[in-house]
Each structure stands twice: as structure tokens, then as C-alpha cells.
N, C-alpha and C positions, 0 to 999 in steps of 0.2 A: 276535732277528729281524734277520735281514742286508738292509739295502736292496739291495745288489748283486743278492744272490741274487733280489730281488724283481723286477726289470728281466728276468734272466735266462731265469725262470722264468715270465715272459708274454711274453714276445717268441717268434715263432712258432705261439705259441695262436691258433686261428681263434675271435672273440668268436661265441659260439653267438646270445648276444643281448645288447642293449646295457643298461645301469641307468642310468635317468633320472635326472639330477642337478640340485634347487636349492643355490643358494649363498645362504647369511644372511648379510649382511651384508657390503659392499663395500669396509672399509676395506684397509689392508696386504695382510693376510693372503689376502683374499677375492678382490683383486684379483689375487693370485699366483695362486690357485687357477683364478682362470676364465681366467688363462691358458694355467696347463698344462692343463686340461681341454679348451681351443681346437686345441690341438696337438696335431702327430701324434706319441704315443708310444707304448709298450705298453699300459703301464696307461692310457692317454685310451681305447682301442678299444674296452676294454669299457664307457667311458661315454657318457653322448650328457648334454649340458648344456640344459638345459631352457628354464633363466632365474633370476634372483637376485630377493631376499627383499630391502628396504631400509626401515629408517622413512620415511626421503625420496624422494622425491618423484621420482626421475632419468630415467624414461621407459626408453631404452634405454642399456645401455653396450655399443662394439663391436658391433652387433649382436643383443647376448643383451640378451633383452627382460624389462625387468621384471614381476616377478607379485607379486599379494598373497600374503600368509601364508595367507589361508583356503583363496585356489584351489591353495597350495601344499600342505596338508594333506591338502587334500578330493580331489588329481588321483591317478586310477589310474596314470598315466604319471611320477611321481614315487615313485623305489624310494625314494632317498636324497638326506639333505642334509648339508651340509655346512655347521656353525656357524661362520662366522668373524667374530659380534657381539664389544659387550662381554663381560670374563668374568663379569658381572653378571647377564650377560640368560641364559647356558650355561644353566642346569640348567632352566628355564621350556623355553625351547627344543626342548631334547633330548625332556624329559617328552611335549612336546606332539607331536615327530613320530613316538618311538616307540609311542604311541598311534595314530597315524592309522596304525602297520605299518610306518613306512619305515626305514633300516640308518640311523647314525647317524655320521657325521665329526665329532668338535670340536675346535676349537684349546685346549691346556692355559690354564689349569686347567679340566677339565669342569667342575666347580664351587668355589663357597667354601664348602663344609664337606663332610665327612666323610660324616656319616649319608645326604646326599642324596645324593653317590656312590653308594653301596650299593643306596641306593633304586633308584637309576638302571639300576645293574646288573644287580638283582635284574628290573626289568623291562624289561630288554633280552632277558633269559633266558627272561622268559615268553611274550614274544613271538616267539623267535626268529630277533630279529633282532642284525646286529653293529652293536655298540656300542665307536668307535673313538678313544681320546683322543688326538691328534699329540704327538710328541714330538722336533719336528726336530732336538732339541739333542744328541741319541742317534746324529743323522746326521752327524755334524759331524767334519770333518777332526781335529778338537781330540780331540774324542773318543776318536777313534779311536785316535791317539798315547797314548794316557792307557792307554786299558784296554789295550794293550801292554806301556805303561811300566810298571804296576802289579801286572801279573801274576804269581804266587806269589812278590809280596815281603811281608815284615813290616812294616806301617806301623807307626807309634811317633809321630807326630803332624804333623794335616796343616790346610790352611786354604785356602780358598775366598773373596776378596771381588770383589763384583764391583758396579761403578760404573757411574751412568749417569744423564739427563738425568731432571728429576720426572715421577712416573708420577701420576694422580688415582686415591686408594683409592677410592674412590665408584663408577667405575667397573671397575676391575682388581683390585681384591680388597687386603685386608693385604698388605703385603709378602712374607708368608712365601707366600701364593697365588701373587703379580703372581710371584713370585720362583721359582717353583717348580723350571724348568729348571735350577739352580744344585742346586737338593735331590737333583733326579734324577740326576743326573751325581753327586753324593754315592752314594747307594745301587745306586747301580750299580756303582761301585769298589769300592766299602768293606762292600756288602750292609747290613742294616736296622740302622739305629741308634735311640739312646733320643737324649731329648731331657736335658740336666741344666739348664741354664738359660737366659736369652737377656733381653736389653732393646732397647727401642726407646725415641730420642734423634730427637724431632719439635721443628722450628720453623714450622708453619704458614704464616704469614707471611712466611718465606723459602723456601716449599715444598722445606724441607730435612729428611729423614730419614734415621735410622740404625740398621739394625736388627744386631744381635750375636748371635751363638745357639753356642751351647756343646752342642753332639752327643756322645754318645761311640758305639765301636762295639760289637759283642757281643764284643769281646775286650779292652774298657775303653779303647781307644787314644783320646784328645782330637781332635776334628776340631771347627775354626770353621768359621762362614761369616758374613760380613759382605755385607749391601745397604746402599751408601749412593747416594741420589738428590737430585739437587738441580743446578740450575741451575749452568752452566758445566763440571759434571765430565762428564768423556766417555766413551761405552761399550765398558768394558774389564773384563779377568778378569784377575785378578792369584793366583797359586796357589804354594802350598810344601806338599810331599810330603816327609817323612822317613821315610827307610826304616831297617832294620837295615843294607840293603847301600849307602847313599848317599842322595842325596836328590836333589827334582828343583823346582827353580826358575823358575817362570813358564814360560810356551809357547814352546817355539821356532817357528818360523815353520814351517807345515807344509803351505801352501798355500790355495788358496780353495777353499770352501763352493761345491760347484756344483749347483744343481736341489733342496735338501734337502726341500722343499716336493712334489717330483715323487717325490723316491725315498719319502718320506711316504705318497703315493696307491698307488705301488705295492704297499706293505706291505697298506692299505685292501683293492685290491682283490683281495689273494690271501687276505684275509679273507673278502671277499665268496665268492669261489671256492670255502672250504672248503680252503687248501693250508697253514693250521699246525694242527698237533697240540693236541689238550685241554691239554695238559702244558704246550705254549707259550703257549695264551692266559691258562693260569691263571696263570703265573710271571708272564707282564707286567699279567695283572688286578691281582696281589697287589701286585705292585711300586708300581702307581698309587696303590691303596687307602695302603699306609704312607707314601708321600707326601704323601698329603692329611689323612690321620693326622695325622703331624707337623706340616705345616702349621697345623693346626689347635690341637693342642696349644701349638704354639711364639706364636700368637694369643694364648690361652686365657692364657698363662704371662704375656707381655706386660700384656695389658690387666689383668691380680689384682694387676701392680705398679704399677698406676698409682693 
């Protein structure tokens, strides 16, 4: 699924009619989105922003006025919402709007397990409607160098860590959840792996953790990926690719991340459209489902050695 092509591919489209859009929840993520949703772009034209979803208490932001969850369920004028809660609250959320009918936006992880995914899926499908997990890190300058770089070469072993300030699991899921985007960028290069082993190295009280996980691919080659969190370290990806024909060492400088959040909605609303193929949606269904697979697994594996 091309972001570019997404831009492309609505620009010029007269919106026949608009899809009424809540946002859940106001943090980061939510506050990007009622941005770009504010703005004139392709993909905003076919939305119209309704008003945002909050535990708290905020009255209005910018303008967009807040509304309860119930009047956001219960409104005919509400096609879609867009989840950008904790990843704690994702699967309650989702559950509840594609039951009132409406398409579904979430920011990864849809949820923290497996089985509920599918559930999720399963009745997205009966209703309907689309059901959309974001995957900005797919949009990503970084990225994009990457599945270049790696294209019909022979891996032989490769590593992934990626560092950053503490995350609260209580809210954001196990690490292998909070951490997913690292996973996805995994099986997107390398395609589905098993899991062989992994540990997790927690000090609580220095909200210090370390998660290890030991991948291989279906062609047996070793792939790491290391999460460490914890106070003072800074957020960075640090990566080593060995190939048969050379190898490639951490990112070179490829430039900035621009709108990935917008090219995101583009992808959404050429969903909403009907403009990819069964074929497409099922390869990136399936893609999701084995990463929360694994993530789950690589839990599952953690916590039996503790």
C-alpha cells in the first residue's frame, strides 16, 4: 500500500459526500489527526470532523467541540472514529463503535492480544465495515531506504534495537505490543518469522527494561530485536543487516518524516472508497494478525520464564 499513490489517487476526486469523523482521545497522536482532518488536503475532503471523544473534561479544542462517547455512538452523523486512546482502552473502543456501524481508524497496537484481534476482524467483516490499524512506521523515510536496501538480497543475520525514554505497561501494552512498529518493519523485510526465544530484564524502581527476543526467518536466518526503556536513554534505532553481498549499518541520514500521519488517513480513506483490492486488504490483514501473534507469543514466552 503506497502512501504517495494515496495522495495521488484523491486529489482531483469531487467528495460525492463527506464521512463524519470522532477522534478518541486527545493525546499525541489525536491531536495530529484533528489536525490534519482541520486542513485542506485530499484525503480531509472527504471528511468533515465532527468533534473529539475525551475522559476529560476539555470543553472545546480549536474550535472542535467536544462530545460524549454515548452521543458519539448513538449519532447518525458519525460514519467513523478514529482511536488515538491508550493501547489499553483500543479493543473496548473499537468493539463498541463497530457495533453502533461506524468504519474504524486505530493507532497500533489495535489491541493486546491476538485472539481479540480476530475477533475484531471477524466483526468488522460482519458488519461491513473498515477496520483500519495505522502503521506510520511503514511511511517512513527509514523505511523506505530499507525495503530498497534489502531487496532480493540473502540475509544471513540481522538486528534491530531500538531505545527510548520509559513507557507505563499498564497503559501501552508489554513491550512486545508498545514495541510493535520495530516487529512490523521486521516482517515486512524479512516476511513471517517464528519466534525461538526472548527475555525480559525489568528494574521497576528504575523504570528500567529490557526486552531480547531471538526471531528466526522461514529460511532459518537469526534476526534480533532488542527494546530497552528507561530514563535518560534517547529515542534511537540502531540496526545491522548482513547480507551474502555486504552489509548495512545503521541509517544513513535519509531525510525527514513529513505528514506520515496524513499519508496514513489517505491510505484510510481510499479504504473507505473501495480503491484496494481483496488481495491487498488480506496481505496487510494477515501481516497485522502475525504481528500480534508474535507479540503475544514473545509475552507468553517471557512471562513462563519468570
Amino acid at each position: 500500500m503506497n502512501a504517495e499513490v494515496g495522495e495521488d489517487s484523491l486529489s482531483g476526486l469531487e467528495p460525492e459526500r463527506k464521512f463524519g469523523v470522532v477522534v478518541v482521545g486527545v493525546g499525541r497522536a489525536g491531536s495530529v489527526r484533528i489536525r490534519d482532518l482541520r486542513n485542506p488536503h485530499a484525503s480531509s475532503a472527504f471528511l468533515n470532523l465532527i468533534g473529539f471523544v475525551s475522559r476529560r473534561e476539555l470543553g472545546n479544542i480549536d474550535e472542535v467541540q467536544q462530545i460524549s462517547l454515548e452521543d458519539a455512538l448513538s449519532s447518525q452523523e458519525v460514519e467513523v472514529a478514529y482511536i488515538c486512546s491508550e493501547s489499553s482502552s483500543h479493543a473496548d473502543y473499537i468493539r463498541q463503535f463497530l457495533n453502533a456501524g461506524k468504519h474504524v481508524l486505530v493507532e497500533y497496537p489495535m489491541t493486546l492480544s491476538w485472539a481479540e484481534a480476530q475477533d475484531l476482524w471477524t466483526l468488522a467483516e460482519q458488519k461491513g465495515k473498515v477496520l483500519h490499524e495505522e502503521h506510520v512506521e511503514l511511511l517512513m523515510e527509514e523505511f523506505a531506504f530499507l525495503k530498497k536496501e534489502v531487496v532480493g538480497k540473502d540475509l544471513l543475520k540481522g538486528s534491530l534495537l531500538f531505545t527510548a525514554g520509559p513507557l507505563e505497561e499498564e497503559r501501552f501494552g508489554f513491550p512486545a505490543f508498545s514495541g510493535i512498529s520495530r516487529l512490523t518493519w521486521l516482517v515486512s523485510l524479512f516476511g513471517e518469522l517464528s519466534l525461538v526465544s526472548a527475555t525480559l530484564e525489568e528494574r521497576k524502581e528504575d523504570q528500567y527494561m529490557k526486552m531480547t527476543v531471538c526471531l528466526e526467518t522461514e529460511n532459518k536466518r537469526p534476526l534480533t530485536w532488542i527494546e530497552e526503556k528507561g530514563p535518560g536513554l534517547k529515542r534511537n534505532r540502531h540496526l545491522s543487516f548482513h547480507f551474502k553481498s555486504g552489509s548495512l549499518e545503521n541509517m544513513p541520514n535519509v531525510g525527514v518524516n513529513k505528514n506520515i500521519f496524513l499519508k496514513d488517513q489517505n491510505i484510510f480513506v481510499q479504504k473507505l472508497l473501495g480503491q484496494f483490492s481483496e488481495k491487498e486488504l488480506a496481505a496487510e490483514k494477515k501481516r497485522i494478525l502475525h504481528c500480534l501473534w508474535l507479540a503475544e507469543e514473545i509475552q507468553k514466552y517471557c512471562y513462563s520464564k519468570k
